[in-house]
C-alpha positions as CSV (number, residue, x, y, z in Angstrom):
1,X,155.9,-29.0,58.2
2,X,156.2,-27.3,61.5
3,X,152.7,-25.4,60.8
4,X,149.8,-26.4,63.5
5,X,146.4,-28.0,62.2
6,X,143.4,-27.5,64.0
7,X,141.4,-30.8,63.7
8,X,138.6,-32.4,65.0
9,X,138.3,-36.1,66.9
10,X,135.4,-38.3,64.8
11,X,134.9,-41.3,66.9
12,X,137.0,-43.7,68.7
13,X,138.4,-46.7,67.3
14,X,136.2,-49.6,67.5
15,X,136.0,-53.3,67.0
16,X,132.5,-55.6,66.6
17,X,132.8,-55.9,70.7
18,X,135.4,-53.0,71.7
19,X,135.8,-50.1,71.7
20,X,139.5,-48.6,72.2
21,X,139.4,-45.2,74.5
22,X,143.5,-44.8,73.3
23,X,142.6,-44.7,70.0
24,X,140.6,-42.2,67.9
25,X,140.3,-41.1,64.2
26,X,140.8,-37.2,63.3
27,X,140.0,-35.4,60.4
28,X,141.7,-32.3,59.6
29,X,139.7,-29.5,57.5
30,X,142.1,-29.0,55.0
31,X,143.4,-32.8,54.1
32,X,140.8,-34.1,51.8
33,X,142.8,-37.0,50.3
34,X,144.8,-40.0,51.6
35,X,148.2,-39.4,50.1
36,X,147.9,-35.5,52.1
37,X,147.0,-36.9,55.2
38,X,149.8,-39.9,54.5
39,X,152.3,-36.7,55.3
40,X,151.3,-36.1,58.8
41,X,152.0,-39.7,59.9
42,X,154.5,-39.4,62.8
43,X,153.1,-36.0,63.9
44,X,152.5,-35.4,67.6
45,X,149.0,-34.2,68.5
46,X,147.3,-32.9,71.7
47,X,144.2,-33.0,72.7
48,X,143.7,-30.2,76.1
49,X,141.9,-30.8,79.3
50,X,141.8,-28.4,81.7
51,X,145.6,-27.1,82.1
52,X,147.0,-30.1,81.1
53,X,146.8,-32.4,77.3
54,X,146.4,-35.5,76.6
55,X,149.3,-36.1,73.8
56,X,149.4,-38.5,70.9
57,X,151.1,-39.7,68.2
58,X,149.3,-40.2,64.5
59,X,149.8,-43.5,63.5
60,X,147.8,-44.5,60.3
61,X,145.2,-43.8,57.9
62,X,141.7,-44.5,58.5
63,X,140.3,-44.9,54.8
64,X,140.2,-42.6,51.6
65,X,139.3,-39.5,52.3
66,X,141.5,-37.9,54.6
67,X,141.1,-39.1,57.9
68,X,143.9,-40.5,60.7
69,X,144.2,-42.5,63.2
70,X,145.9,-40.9,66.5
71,X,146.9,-43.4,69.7
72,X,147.0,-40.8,72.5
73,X,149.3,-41.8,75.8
74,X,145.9,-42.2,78.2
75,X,142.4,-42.6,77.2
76,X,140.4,-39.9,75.6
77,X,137.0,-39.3,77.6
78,X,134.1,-38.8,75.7
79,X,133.8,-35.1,75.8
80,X,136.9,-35.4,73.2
81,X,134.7,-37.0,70.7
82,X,133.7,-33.6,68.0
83,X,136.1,-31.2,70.1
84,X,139.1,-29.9,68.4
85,X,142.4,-31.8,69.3
């Protein structure tokens, strides 16, 4: 499992009143199912700004079809949000 995925940062985690800047969901192209993405839990991601990343840590699902829930290090600006991570 020492492949890279390329995948893409769907929104931030959110409450009813909050929204958490640390904490996004990703989906990955070619997970389509909880029990694939349930593999990558514990995987390091990075998301790149400038010459530097922002590095996280995939933590959970987030639901039934495939997506994850990453905390990164530092908060994720906005421009994250549909880039590739």
């Amino acid at each position: 499992m020492s492949e890279s995925l390329v995948g893409f940062v769907v929104s931030y985690r959110t409450g009813p009143k909050t929204q958490r800047s640390k904490e996004c969901v990703l989906k990955f192209p070619n997970v389509k199912s909880s029990s694939e993405a349930a593999r990558l839990i514990g995987r390091k991601v990075a998301w790149p700004v400038g010459e530097r990343k922002i590095r996280g840590k995939i933590v959970a699902l987030h639901g039934k079809q495939g997506l994850v829930r990453v905390r990164f290090k530092k908060g994720v600006s906005g421009q994250a949000l549909r880039d590739t991570c």
